[in-house]
C-alpha positions, -999 to +999 in steps of 0.1 A: +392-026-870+369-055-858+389-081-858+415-055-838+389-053-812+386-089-813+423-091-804+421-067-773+395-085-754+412-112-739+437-084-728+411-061-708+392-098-693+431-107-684+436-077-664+407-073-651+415-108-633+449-103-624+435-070-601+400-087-586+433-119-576+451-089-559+426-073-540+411-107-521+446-114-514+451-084-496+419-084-478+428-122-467+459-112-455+440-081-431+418-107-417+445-133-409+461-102-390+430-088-373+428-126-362+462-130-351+457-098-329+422-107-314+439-147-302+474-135-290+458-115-258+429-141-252+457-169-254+477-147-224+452-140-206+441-182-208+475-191-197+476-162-169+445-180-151+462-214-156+495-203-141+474-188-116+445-213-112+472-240-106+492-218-080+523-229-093+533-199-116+525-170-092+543-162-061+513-154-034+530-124-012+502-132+018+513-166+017+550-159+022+540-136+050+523-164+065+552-187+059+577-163+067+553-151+107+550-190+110+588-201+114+602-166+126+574-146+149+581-107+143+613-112+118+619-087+101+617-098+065+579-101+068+559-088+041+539-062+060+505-060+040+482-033+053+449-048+066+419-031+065+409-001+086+449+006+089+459+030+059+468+062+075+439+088+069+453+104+040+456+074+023+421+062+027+405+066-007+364+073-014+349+036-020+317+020-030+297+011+000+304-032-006+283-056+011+286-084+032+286-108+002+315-089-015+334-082+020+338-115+024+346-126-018+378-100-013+392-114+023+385-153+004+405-142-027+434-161-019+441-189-036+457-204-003+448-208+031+462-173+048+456-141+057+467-113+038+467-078+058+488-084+089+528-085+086+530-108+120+510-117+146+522-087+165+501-065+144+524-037+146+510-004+131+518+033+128+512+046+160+493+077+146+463+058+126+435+078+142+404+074+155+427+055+185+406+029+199+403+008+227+381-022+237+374-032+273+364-062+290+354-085+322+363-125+310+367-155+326+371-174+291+401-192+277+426-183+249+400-203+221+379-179+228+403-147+236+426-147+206+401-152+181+378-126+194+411-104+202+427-106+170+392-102+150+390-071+167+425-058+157+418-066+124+389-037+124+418-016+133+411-019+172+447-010+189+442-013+223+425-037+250+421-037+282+416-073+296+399-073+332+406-111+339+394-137+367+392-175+367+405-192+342+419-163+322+437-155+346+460-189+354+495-179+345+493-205+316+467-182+300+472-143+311+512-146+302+502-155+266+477-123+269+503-103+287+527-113+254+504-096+226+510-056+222+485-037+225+470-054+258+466-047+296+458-073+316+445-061+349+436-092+375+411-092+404+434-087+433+427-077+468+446-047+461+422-043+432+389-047+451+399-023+477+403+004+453+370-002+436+355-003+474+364+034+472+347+042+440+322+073+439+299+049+421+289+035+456+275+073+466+256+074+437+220+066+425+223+052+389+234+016+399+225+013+433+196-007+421+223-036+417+242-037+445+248-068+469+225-090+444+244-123+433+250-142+398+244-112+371+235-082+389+269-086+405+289-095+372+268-065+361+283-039+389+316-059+385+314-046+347+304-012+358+336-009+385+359-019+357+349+002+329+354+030+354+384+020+355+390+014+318+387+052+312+413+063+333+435+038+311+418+049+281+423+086+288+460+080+298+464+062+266+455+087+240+425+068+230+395+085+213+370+060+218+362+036+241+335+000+234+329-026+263+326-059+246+322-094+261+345-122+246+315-136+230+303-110+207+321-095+178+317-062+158+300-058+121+305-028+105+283-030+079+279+000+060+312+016+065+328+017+034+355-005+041+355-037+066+365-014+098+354-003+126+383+024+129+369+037+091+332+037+106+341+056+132+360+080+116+327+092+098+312+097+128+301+137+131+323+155+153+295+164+177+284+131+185+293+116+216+282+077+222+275+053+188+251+025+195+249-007+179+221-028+180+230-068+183+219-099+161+222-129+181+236-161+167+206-184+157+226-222+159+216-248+132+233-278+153+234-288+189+271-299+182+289-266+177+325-261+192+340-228+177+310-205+173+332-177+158+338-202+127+306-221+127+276-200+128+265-181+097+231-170+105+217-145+131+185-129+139+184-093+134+172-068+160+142-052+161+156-017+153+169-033+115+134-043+109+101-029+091+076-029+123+052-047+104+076-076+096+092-081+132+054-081+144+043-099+117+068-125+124+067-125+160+056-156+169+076-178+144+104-159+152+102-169+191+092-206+189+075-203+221+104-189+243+100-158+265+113-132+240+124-123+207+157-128+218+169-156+239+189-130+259+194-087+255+180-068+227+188-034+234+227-031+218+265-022+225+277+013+225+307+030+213+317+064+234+342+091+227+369+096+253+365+128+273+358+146+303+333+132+327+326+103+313+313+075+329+298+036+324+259+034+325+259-004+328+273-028+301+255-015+277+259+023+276+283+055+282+268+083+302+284+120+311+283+132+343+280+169+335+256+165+303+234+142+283+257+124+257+246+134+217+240+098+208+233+080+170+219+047+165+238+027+131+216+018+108+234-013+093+265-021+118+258-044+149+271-066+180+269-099+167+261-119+203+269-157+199+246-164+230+240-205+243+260-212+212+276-239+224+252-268+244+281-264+270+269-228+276+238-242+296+261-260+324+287-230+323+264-205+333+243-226+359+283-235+375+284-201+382+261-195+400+249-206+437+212-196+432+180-223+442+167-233+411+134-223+416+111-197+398+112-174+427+150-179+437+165-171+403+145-140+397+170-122+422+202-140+404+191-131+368+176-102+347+167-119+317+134-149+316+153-172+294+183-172+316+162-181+346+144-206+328+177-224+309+194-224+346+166-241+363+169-272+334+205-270+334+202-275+375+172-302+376+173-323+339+195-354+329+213-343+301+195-362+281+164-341+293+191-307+288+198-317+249+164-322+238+153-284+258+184-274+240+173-288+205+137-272+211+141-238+225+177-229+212+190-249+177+170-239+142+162-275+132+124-264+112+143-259+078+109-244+063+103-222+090+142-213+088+137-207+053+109-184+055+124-162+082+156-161+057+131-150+032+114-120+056+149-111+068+143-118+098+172-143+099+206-130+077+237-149+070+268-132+080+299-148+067+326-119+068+337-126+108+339-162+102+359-158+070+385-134+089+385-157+117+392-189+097+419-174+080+439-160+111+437-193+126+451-212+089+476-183+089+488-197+125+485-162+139+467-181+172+497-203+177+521-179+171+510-158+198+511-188+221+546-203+208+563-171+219+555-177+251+569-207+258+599-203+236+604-169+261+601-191+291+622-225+298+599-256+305+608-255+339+600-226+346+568-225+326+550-252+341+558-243+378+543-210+374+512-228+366+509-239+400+512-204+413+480-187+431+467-152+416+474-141+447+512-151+444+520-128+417+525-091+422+499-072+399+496-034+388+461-023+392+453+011+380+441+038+401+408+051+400+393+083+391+401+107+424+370+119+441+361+154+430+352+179+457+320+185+474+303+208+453+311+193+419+298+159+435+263+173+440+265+190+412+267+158+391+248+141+414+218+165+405+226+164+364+223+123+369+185+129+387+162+097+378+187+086+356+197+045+363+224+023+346+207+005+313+201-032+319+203-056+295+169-059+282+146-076+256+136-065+227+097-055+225+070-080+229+037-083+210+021-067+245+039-031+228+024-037+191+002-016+193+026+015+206+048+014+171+034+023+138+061+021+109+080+055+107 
């Protein structure tokens, strides 16, 4: 028996060996798997980003929109992308709020230089996107400065605009190219103009007598005033629901709407409100060199109403550097009203109703960007327009603002070595600590999102587009003698404005309006009104 157990020892120890052999085979066998399965999806996802990274493996559908707007304007195999601010209502989904930051990461995501939510440069959309809206505006500017600030605009889902034009924006070479783009009215100062605006009922009236028959920028201001009259009219006849006047050289920031557009901003607007105000940054220049302000300033100084009190106070005199105000020029906004009865301008700046006070809301986050004297140019433009004495006493009757008076009087007696270096001091951010500090209070922001949008419409050859359609349309011939044509020359349709009302409702309106005058532009508060504002 013991040499029998002896015998079945090995056996058991054999066995027991053969199983312990199986069992880490298996369980090498699992992890090889469980390791196969991890690499094979890291390893696609590695070559996806090359393929992608190298843009050679992906086909980029903005890019063969651009490609495809660039050689054929308007064909109709475009890839129409849908831009944002243009989804029909029902479409729009409940987003984050995103900021500025992220705004502009998503309209930079391409990996080439385009533009990817317009089809062509036409910017054709469904006609029944609503809120409908329109921008006016009085220019004199060229198309550098009207397409980019134009096309911008559509982009925020603006559909309409109604171009009041004079100067140079209105040579032939210039307003056809405007006349081209759908969407656009182009209305030109004409006698036949004039002598309809000389029978306006804003002459009767009280609110903007105060700026009648002065010259320079009370008269560009009742100028503005005679034309949005008018704009309302076209606005009404148009379908629009809300009208903005805009200069050429400020550009809308919806910030806090939660998508980049103006037309989604607006469409959270409470039913009951009537006018939408938005205070303006104004561009704060790092260079005395800059030629395209739209794509070369980042940073702006934020109004008074998007400040604590005790940091715009605090601040104050760091953020003035010695000139006259906060702000080189106006302070007090842009506003936004809804198209309806009885509405009329109240200056540049504001809406009024002529048979109630308008429900108004001031944004919290959205603003007029203004790109004010961003350009050293801008001094000698400005002072070329205007006949007035340079002299302290002369210019107070040709301008509202001090630091216009005081950059026209330099601009009419300095060299322009003497202009540069007043330039240098009063209007470009050269103090990088004191830059850096202001960045640091917030009184100073960078804003990249309109430069980004703008950069990439002018890559995307939207710009030239617009302006290659023209002269295709035209012979050579044809196109250049026209350029030799007086305004005059041409036969223009000027719309009619708003009939006089009768007698009674006239008084009556008259007596709503009272005391009530047309908003100026003013500046923001001074350190004199410090002591008036406690923080809320």
């Amino acid at each position: 028996m013991k040499s029998s157990h002896h015998h079945r020892a090995p056996l058991i120890s054999s066995s027991s060996s053969s199983s312990s052999s199986s069992s880490s085979s298996n369980h090498s066998f699992v992890s090889r798997l469980l390791l196969l399965l991890t690499l094979l999806p890291v390893s696609l996802a590695c070559l996806a980003f090359i393929l992608q990274w190298r843009g050679g493996g992906l086909a980029d559908p903005a890019s063969a929109s651009v490609r495809s707007s660039t050689s054929v304007p308007g064909g109709s195999d475009l890839n129409h992308e849908v831009f944002p601010g243009m989804e029909t209502v029902s479409s729009v989904s409940p987003k984050a709020h995103h900021s500025s930051s992220s705004d502009c990461s998503n309209l930079a995501r391409s990996s080439s230089p385009s533009f990817p939510y317009y089809g062509d440069w036409k910017f054709g959309v469904d006609t029944n996107l609503k809120p409908k809206i329109c921008i006016t505006t009085s220019t004199s500017a060229g198309l550098d400065q009207i397409l980019p600030w134009m096309f911008y605009h559509k982009v925020l889902g603006v559909s309409t605009f109604f171009l009041f034009v004079e100067g140079k924006a209105a040579t032939p070479s210039i307003s056809k190219v405007l006349e081209s783009i759908p969407g656009v009215k182009v209305i030109y100062r004409t006698k036949e103009l004039e002598e309809k605006q000389a029978k306006s009922r804003i002459w009767n009236e009280t609110w903007l007598s105060s700026f009648f028959y002065k010259p320079c920028n009370y008269e560009l201001f009742v100028k503005q005033s005679l034309n949005m009259e008018m704009a309302i009219v076209m606005a009404r006849d148009a379908s629009m629901d809300w009208i903005l006047h805009l200069d050429t050289d400020e550009l809308i920031y919806p910030a806090g709407a939660r998508e980049y557009s103006l037309r989604r901003l607006l469409l959270d607007v409470p039913p009951n409100v009537d006018m939408v105000i938005f205070p303006n940054y104004e561009s704060s220049v790092e260079r005395d060199d800059i030629k395209d302000p739209f794509t070369e300033v980042s940073m702006f100084k934020k109004n008074y109403d998007h400040l604590p009190k005790d940091t715009y106070f605090g601040m104050y005199k760091e953020a003035t550097r010695n000139n006259p105000n906060y702000f080189l020029t106006y302070g007090n906004g842009k506003s936004v009203a809804r198209v309806q009865d009885h509405l009329r301008p109240n200056g540049a700046h504001r809406w009024h109703n002529y048979m109630k006070t308008p429900n108004e809301i001031k944004l919290e986050e959205a603003a007029v960007l203004h790109y004010t004297y961003a350009k050293f140019s801008d001094l000698t433009s400005r002072r070329d327009r205007c006949g007035c004495k340079p002299t302290k006493e002369d210019v107070k009757r040709c301008f509202m603002l001090d630091f216009d008076r005081s950059a026209f009087i330099i601009a009419s007696t300095a060299t322009e070595e003497e202009m540069l270096s007043w330039y240098r001091e009063h209007v470009v951010w050269g103090d990088k600590e004191v830059k850096t500090k202001l960045l640091r209070k917030g009184i100073l922001t960078r804003i990249y999102s309109p430069m980004v949008v703008i950069q990439a419409l002018k890559e995307s050859g939207v710009f030239s587009s617009v302006v290659s359609s023209v002269s295709t349309n035209l012979s050579k011939k044809k196109f250049l003698s026209s350029m030799h044509k007086s305004n005059s020359s041409r036969s223009t349709a000027s719309e009619s404005l708003p009939a006089k009302e009768n007698k009674s409702e006239g008084i009556s309106a008259r007596h709503l309006l009272g005391a009530e005058s047309a908003v100026p532009p003013q500046s923001p508060p001074g350190m004199e009104h410090a002591k008036f504002f406690t923080e809320e």
